[in-house]
N, C-alpha and C positions, 0 to 999 in steps of 0.2 A: 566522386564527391557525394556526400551526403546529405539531407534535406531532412535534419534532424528535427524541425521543429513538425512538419510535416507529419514525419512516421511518428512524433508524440503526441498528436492530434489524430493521428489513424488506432492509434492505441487505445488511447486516453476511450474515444467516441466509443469504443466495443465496450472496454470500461463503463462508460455510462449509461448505455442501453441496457445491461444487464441490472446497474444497481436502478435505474426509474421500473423497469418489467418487476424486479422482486418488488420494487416499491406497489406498484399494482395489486402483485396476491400479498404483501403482508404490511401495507403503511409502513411507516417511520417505526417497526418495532424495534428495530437496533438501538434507539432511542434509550434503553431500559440498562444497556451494558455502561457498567464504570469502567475506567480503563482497563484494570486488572483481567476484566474478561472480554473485553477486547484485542486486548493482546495476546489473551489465550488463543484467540481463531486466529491472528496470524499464526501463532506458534506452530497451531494445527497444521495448517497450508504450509507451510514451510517446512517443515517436519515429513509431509506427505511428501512436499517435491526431491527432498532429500532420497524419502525410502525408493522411490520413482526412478530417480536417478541412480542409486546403487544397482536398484534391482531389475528395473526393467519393466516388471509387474505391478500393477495395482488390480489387488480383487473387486476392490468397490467401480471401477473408472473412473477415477478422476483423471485427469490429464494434466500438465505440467502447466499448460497455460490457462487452461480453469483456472489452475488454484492460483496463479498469477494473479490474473485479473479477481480473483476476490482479497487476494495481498491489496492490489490499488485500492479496492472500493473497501475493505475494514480500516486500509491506513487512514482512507478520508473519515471514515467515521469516527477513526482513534481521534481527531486534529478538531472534527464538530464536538466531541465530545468532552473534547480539553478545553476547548474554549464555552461553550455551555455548559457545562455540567451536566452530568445525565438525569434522566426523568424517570418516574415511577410507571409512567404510563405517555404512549403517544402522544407526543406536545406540538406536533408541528404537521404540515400540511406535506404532501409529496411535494406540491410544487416548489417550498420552502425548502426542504430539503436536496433538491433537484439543484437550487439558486446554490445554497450553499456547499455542492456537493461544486458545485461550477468554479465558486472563489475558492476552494483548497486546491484544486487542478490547475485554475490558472497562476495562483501562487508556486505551485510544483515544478509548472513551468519557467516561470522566473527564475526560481531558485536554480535549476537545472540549467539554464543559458547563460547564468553567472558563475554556475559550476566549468559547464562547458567551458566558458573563456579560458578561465583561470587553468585547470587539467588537462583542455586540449581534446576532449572527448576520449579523457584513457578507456574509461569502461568499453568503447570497441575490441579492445585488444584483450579483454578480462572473457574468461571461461564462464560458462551458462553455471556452473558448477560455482566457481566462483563469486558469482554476484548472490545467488541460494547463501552462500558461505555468511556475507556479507548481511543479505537480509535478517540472517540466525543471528549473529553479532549484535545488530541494532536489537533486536527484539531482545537478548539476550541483557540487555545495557536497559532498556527502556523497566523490565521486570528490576532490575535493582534500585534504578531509580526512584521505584515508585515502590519496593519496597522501603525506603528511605523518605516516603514522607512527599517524592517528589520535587526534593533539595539535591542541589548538585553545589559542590564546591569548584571546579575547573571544568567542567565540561556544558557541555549543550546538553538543555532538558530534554524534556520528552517529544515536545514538538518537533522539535528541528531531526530526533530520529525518527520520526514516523513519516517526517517528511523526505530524507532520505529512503527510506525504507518503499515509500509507492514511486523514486523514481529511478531505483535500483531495481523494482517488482517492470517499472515502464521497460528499463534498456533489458532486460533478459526478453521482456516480450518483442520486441523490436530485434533481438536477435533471432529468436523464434521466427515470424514474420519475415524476414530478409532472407533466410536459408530456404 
């Protein structure tokens, strides 16, 4: 049996240490990215895990769950950034950032444990490769979106896939983690 909220709090917490320590050498400058280039650096990370995956190799080292946990911590950025609007310059304190870094996670979690009910926790049974697939798709949807203005006629905006997107970046880590 599994103790899923657990191991998303064991995640999440590596998540957050890394986004308060960059907060340290560089303040709230992610502050500065509109979505568009927000979802560039996912693209990035995702993109890498991908070549990672095919190849085996990364020249640079990044590692698969790096670029995970910076999937988590741009998805929170993407969801601060949608709902503030971005700044020309640093507008908010670490610790403010830190708060609000806290309420898009603990919403991820919600979201997820009413996912869970409802699915049953498929994504155990879904390939590491798989869920990478999955994160492309979202980011891939989230870019059209928002070249359209940001209007969606039947589907869920932007939000709700970036919010998918850090808790499909969580269960790959979680799989990571478990093995």
């Amino acid at each position: 049996m599994h103790d899923t909220v657990k191991e998303f709090d064991q995640v999440t917490a590596k998540c957050r240490a890394i986004f308060t320590d960059k907060m340290q050498d560089y303040g709230a400058s992610w502050r500065i990215f509109r979505l568009h280039g927000i979802t560039d650096q996912l693209y990035i990370k995702v993109c890498n895990i991908r070549q990672r995956q095919e190849t085996g190799v990364s020249l640079v080292g990044d590692d698969i769950e790096g670029n995970l946990r910076a999937i988590v911590n741009y998805g929170v950025m993407a969801i601060i950034q949608d709902r503030k609007g971005y700044a020309d310059n640093v507008d908010i304190s670490n610790e403010d950032a830190a708060r609000l870094y806290d309420e898009v996670i603990n919403e991820a979690k919600e979201l997820m444990l009413r996912k869970n009910h409802d699915y049953g926790e498929a994504w155990r049974e879904m390939s590491k490769e798989g869920i990478v697939d999955m994160i492309l798709a979202k980011i891939i949807r989230i870019k059209t979106i928002l070249e359209h203005g940001g209007t969606t006629i039947a589907s869920e905006g932007v939000e709700g896939n970036y919010f998918d997107i850090i808790n499909y970046a969580i269960f790959d880590l979680i799989h990571y983690e478990s093995k």
